[in-house]
C-alpha positions as semicolon CSV with decimal commas, in nm:
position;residue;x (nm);y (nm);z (nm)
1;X;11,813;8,680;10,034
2;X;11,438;8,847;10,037
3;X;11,354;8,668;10,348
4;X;11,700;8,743;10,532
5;X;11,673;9,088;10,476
6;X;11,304;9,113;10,563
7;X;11,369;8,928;10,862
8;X;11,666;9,153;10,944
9;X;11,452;9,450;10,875
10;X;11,173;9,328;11,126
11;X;11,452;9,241;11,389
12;X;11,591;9,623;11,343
13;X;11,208;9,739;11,340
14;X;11,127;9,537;11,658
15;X;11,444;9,693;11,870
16;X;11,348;10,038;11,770
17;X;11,016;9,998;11,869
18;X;11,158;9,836;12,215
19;X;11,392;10,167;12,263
20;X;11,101;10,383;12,215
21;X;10,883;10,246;12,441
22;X;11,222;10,244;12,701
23;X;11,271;10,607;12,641
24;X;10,899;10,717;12,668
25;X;10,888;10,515;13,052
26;X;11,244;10,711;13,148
27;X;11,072;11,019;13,034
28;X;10,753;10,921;13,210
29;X;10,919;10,802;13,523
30;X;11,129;11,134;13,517
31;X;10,786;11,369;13,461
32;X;10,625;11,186;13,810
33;X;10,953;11,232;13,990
34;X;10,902;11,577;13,918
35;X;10,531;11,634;14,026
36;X;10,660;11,450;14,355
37;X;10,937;11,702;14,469
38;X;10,687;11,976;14,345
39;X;10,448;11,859;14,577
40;X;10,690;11,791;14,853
41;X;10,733;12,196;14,879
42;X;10,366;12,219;14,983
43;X;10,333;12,333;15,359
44;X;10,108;12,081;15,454
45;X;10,102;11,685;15,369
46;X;9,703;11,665;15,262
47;X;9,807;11,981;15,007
48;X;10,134;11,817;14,890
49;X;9,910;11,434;14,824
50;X;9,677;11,686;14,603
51;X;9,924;11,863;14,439
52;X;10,097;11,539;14,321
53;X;9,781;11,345;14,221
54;X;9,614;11,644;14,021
55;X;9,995;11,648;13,809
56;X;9,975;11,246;13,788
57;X;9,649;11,270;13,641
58;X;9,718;11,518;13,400
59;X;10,046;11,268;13,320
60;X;9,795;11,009;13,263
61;X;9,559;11,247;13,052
62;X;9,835;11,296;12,826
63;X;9,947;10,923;12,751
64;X;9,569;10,746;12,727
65;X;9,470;10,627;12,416
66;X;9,274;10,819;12,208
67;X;8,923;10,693;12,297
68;X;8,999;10,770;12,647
69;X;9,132;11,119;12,609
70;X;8,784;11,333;12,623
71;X;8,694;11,204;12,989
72;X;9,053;11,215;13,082
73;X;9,154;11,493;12,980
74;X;8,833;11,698;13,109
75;X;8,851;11,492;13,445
76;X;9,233;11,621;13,504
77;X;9,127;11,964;13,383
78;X;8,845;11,964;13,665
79;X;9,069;11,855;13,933
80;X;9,332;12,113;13,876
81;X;9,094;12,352;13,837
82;X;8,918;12,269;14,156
83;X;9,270;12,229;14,369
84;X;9,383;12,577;14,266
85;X;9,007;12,744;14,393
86;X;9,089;12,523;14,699
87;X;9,463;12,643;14,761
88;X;9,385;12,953;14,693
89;X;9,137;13,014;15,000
90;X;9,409;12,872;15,222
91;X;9,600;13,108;15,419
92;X;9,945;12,887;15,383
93;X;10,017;12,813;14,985
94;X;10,361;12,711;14,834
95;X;10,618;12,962;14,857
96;X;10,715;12,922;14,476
97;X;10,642;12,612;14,233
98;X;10,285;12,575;14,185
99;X;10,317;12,299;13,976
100;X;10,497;12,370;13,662
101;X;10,481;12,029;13,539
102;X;10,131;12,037;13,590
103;X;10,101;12,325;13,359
104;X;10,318;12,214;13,065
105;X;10,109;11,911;13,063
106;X;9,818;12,093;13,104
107;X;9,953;12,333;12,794
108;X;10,006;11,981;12,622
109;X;9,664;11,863;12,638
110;X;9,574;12,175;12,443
111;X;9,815;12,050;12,157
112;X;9,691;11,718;12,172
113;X;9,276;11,826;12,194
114;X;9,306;12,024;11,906
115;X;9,516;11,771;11,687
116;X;9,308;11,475;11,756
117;X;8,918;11,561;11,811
118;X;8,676;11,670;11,645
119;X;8,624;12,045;11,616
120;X;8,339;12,082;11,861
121;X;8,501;11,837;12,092
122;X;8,875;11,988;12,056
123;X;8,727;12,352;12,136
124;X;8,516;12,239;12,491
125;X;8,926;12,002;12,564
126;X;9,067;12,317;12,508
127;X;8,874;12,531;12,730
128;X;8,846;12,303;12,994
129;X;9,269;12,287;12,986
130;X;9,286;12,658;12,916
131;X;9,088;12,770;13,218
132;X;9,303;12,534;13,428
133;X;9,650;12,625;13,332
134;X;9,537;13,039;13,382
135;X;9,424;12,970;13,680
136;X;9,687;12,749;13,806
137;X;9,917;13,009;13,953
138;X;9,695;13,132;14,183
139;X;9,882;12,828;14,387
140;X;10,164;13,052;14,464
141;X;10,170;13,214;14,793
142;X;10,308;13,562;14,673
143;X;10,022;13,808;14,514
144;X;10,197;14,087;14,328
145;X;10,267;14,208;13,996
146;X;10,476;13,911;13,880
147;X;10,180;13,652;13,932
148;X;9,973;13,889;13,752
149;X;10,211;13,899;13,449
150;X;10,273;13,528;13,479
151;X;9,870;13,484;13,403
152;X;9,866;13,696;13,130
153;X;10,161;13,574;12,972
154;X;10,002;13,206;12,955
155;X;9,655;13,321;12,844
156;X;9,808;13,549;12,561
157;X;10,098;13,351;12,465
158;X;10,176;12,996;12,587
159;X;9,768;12,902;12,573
160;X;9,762;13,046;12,178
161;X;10,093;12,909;12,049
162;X;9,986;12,534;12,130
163;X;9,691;12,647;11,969
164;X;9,841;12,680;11,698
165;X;10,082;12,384;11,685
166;X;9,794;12,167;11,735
167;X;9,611;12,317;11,407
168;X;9,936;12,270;11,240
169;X;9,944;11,907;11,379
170;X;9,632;11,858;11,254
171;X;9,747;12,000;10,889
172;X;10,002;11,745;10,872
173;X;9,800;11,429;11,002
174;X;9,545;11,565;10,680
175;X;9,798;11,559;10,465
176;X;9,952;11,272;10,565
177;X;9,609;11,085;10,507
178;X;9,550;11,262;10,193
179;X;9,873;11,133;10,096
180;X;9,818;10,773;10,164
181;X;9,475;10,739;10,032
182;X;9,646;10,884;9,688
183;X;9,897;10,581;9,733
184;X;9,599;10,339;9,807
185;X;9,392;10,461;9,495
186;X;9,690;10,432;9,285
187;X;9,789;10,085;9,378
188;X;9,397;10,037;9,317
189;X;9,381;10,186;8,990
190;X;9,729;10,002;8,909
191;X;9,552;9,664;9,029
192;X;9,235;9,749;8,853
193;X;9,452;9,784;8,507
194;X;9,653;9,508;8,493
195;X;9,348;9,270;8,564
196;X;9,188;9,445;8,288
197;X;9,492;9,402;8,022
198;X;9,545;9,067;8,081
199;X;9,280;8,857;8,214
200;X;8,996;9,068;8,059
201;X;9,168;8,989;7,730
202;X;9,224;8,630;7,779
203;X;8,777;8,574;7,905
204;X;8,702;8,794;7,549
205;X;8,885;8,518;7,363
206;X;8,735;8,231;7,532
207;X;8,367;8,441;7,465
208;X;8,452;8,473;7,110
209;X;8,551;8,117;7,048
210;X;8,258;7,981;7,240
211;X;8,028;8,204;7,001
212;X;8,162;8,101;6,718
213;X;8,151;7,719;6,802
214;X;7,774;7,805;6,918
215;X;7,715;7,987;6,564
216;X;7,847;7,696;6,368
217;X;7,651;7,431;6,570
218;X;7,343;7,665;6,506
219;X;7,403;7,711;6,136
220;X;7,379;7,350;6,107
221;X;7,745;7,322;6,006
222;X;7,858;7,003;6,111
223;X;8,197;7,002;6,227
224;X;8,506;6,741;6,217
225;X;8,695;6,605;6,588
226;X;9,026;6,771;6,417
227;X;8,764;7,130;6,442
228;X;8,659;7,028;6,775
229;X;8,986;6,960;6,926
230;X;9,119;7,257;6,752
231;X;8,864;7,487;6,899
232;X;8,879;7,353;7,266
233;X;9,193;7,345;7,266
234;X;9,224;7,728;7,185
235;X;9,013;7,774;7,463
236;X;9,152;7,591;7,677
237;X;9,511;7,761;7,599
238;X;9,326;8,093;7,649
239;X;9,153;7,991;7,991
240;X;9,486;7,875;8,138
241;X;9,667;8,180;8,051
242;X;9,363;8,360;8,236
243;X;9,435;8,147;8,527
244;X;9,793;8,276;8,539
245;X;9,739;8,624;8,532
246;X;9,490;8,586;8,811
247;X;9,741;8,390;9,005
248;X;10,013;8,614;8,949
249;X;9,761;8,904;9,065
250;X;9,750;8,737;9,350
251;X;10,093;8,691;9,441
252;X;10,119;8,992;9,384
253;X;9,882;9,127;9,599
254;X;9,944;8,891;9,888
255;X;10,306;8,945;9,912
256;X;10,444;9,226;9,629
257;X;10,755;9,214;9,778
258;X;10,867;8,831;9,692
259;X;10,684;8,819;9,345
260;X;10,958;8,751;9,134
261;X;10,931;8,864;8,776
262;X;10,800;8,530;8,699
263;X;10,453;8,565;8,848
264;X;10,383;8,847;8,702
265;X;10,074;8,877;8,481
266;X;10,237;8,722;8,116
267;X;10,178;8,903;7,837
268;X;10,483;9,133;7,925
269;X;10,693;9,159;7,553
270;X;11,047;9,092;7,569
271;X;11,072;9,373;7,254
272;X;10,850;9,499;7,022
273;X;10,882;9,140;6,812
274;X;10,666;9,001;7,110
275;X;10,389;9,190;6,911
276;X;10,367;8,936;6,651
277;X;10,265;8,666;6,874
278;X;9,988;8,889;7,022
279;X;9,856;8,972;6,658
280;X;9,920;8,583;6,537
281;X;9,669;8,494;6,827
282;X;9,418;8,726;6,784
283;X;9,412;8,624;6,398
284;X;9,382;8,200;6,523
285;X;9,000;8,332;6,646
286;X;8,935;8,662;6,462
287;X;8,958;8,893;6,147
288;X;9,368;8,831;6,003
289;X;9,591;9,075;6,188
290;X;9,855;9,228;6,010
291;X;10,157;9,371;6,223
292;X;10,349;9,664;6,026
293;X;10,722;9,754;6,235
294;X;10,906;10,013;6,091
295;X;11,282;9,818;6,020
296;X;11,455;10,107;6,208
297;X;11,229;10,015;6,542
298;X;11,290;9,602;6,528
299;X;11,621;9,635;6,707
300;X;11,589;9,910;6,864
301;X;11,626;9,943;7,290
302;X;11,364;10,109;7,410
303;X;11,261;10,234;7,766
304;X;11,082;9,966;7,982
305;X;10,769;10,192;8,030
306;X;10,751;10,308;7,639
307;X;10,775;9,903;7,570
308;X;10,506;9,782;7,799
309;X;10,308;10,086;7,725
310;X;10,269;9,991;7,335
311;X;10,201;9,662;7,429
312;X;9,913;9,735;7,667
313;X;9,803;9,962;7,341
314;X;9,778;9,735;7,108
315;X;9,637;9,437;7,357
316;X;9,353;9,634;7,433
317;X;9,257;9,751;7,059
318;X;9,291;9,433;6,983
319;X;9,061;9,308;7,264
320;X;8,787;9,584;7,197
321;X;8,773;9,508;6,818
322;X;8,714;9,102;6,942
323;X;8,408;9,240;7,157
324;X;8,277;9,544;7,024
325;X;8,318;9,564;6,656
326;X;8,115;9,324;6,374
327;X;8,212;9,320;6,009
328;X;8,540;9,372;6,039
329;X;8,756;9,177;5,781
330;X;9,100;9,342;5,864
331;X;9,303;9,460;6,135
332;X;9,611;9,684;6,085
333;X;9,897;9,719;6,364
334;X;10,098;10,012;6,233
335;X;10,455;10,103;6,467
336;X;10,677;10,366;6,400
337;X;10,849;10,695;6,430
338;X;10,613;10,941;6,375
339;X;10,650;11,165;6,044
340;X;10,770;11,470;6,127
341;X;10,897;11,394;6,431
342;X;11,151;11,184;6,505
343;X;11,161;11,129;6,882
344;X;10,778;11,019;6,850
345;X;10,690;10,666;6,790
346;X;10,358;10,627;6,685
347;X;10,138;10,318;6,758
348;X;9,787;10,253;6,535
349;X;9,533;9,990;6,533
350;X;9,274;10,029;6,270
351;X;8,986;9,767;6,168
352;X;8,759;9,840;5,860
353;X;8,465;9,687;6,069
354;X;8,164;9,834;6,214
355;X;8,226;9,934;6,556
356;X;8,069;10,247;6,687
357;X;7,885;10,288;6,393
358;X;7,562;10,049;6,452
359;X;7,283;10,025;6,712
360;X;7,429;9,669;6,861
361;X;7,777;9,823;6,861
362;X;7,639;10,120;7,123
363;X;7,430;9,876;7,306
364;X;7,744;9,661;7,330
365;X;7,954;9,956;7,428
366;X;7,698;10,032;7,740
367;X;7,866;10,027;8,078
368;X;8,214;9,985;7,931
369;X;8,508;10,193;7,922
370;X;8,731;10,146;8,170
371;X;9,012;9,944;7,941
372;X;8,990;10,291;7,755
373;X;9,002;10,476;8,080
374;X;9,358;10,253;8,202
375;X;9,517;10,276;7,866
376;X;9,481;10,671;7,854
377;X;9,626;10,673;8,240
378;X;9,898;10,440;8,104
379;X;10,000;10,650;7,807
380;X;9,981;10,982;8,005
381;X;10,214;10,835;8,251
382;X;10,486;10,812;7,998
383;X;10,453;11,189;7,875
384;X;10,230;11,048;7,558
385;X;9,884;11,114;7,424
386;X;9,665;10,890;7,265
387;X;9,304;10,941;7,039
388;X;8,988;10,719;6,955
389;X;8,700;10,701;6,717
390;X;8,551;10,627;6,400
391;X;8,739;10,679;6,093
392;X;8,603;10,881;5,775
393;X;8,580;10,517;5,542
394;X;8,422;10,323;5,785
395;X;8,580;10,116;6,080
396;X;8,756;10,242;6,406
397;X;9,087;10,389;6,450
398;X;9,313;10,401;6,828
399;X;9,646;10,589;6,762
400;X;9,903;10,644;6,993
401;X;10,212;10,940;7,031
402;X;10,472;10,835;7,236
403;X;10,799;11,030;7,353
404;X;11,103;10,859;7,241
405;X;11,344;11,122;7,391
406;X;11,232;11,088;7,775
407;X;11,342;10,753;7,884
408;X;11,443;10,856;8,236
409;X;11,091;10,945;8,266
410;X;10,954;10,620;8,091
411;X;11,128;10,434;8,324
412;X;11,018;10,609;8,604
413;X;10,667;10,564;8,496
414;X;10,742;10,201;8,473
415;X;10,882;10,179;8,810
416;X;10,514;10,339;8,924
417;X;10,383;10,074;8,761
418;X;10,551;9,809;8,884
419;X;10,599;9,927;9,259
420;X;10,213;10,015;9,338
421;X;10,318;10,332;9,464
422;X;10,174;10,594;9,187
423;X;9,957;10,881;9,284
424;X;9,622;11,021;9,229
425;X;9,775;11,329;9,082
426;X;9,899;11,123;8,799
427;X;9,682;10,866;8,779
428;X;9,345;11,049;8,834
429;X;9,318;11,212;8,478
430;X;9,215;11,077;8,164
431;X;9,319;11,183;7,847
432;X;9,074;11,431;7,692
433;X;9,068;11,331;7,326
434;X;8,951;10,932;7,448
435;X;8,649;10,819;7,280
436;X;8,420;10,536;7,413
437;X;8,542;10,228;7,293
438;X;8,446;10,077;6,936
């Protein structure tokens, strides 16, 4: 059904781009049948051949790409600038029309100078088109007071007005650009955190099971084939599910519109009870794990983004306590409504280790952060708020407030997620309260 549609929705976008092109030659074809029958009113055939190639190449000036424009542009400027000084030595000039088409294209170029180049550039474009639609009624065979007012109002009107509609042009191209680059950092950021949650997580498990097969071969330890296969076999659970978080990465990235839910990273809960496996794994290879749900949460629906959002939570606390923190003999993964407050759930992970507290945990610290940095841009996104650091009796604390009252805008958040579409605006900040990881 994807690919029908898609291919539908090229077939639509390759007739519209047929029409346009269709209209803009009618329109074209119109504009030089114009600039003919305005020349065909000059007195004399050489003066009528001028008058209709200086309007064709201002036509042309006007539709050239852009790396074309400057030495278009100021070669039709200089041409219409040198037939009016031409025509108007000449005894015998046009009795009316001196090229209006001419001028409105020549009014045009302003617009499009000013839009499109460079400031320096766009002001010498400018002048050059200025000076040649001023001058360009000095065609017209009548001298009087209506020619005179005809001038003025194109050098103080007409000439400032597409002026101005070329700055405002140029406004909206910035924004524009501004606009897309905030959708292109977002979908970066948004790439930059999922790799982070999921495959990051997976490689620190592999690490710490490789150390501590390393450490027990070192202590001298020997150790049985049951041990062995047990180990590997961890790993190599751990090392696949790596693998398919990379290749649903990059599905997604290849095509985002056909992954199906399916290739998405795993890890994704189907409820908060998908928490237990997470905790039961980190235990197989680490410090026990002990996952505490308040009853009143088990069955609970909650939004999609509040769900995946305490999941990412307690993925990466877990992950940092497997890399950063030593000693630690017991991990705590607290969820609940939050006392006091009940449309706040409250998400803790606290380990009684070392982490933050000792030289090697700050050296191993260095250059890290940025699973910190994506969970605080995470929480944010779903109205919430979430703090770091050392506790009082030792060990390292991450809790986390989230709204339950605010699903539309949990799910929305989700959607931002999910889509690639999120903004700098949102996704820019980090929560102030985040300490460096422990």
């Amino acid at each position: 059904m994807i690919s029908e549609f898609r291919s539908r929705f090229r077939s639509l976008s390759g007739s519209r781009f047929r029409f346009r092109h269709l209209w803009l030659g009618l329109v074209g074809v119109s504009l030089v049948v114009l600039v003919v029958l305005e020349g065909l009113n000059a007195p004399h055939p050489p003066m009528a051949a001028a008058t209709m190639v200086s309007g064709v190449l201002c036509l042309a000036a006007l539709a050239v790409p852009e790396r074309l424009f400057a030495r278009c542009a100021i070669g039709a400027a200089a041409v219409s600038c040198a037939l009016t000084l031409v025509e108007a030595q000449l005894s015998q000039r046009p009795p009316n029309t001196p090229g209006l088409v001419e001028l409105g294209v020549l009014l045009l170029l302003i617009t499009r100078a000013v839009r499109r180049c460079p400031p320096l550039r766009a002001a010498g474009l400018a002048a050059g088109s200025t000076l040649a639609a001023v001058v360009l009624p000095l065609r017209i065979e009548e001298r009087n007071s209506n020619l005179l007012n005809l001038i003025a109002v194109i050098a103080v009107c007409a000439v400032p007005f597409m002026v101005m509609v070329g700055l405002c042009l140029r406004l909206y191209d910035t924004l524009r650009e501004r606009e897309r680059e905030a959708i292109r950092q977002g979908q970066r950021l948004e790439h930059a955190r999922e790799l982070h949650d999921f495959v990051a997580h997976h490689v620190t498990a592999i690490v710490a099971q490789t150390k501590a097969a390393r450490f027990t071969a070192a202590a001298g330890h020997p150790q049985s084939p049951e041990d062995l296969d047990r180990m590997l076999a961890q790993i190599e659970r751990a090392g696949s599910q790596a693998l398919g978080s990379m290749r649903a990465m990059v599905s997604s990235l290849r095509d985002h519109t056909t992954a199906s839910a399916t290739t998405r990273p795993t890890g994704d809960p189907a409820g908060l009870r998908g928490l237990r496996d997470l905790t039961e794994e980190f235990s197989e290879v680490g410090p026990p794990a002990e996952l505490a749900l308040a009853p009143e949460l088990a069955d609970r629906p909650l939004p999609p983004g509040i769900l995946t959002t305490v999941h990412r939570v307690v993925q990466e606390s877990l992950t940092n306590v497997r890399k950063h923190a030593t000693g630690v003999g017991r991990v705590e993964v607290r969820i609940g409504v939050r006392p006091g407050a009940p449309e706040q759930l409250e998400v803790s992970v606290v380990d009684d280790g070392q982490g933050g507290a000792s030289p090697a945990a700050e050296r191993s610290v260095e250059g890290s952060g940025y699973g910190l940095v994506g969970l605080a841009e995470r929480v944010e996104k779903v109205n919430g708020r979430i703090t770091t650091g050392p506790r009082d009796g030792g060990g390292w604390h991450v809790v986390a407030v989230l709204p339950l009252n605010k699903a539309n805008r949990a799910d929305s958040a989700n959607k931002a997620n999910t889509a690639d579409s999120a903004y700098a605006p949102t996704l820019g900040k980090v929560a102030p309260n985040v300490a460096s990881s422990g």
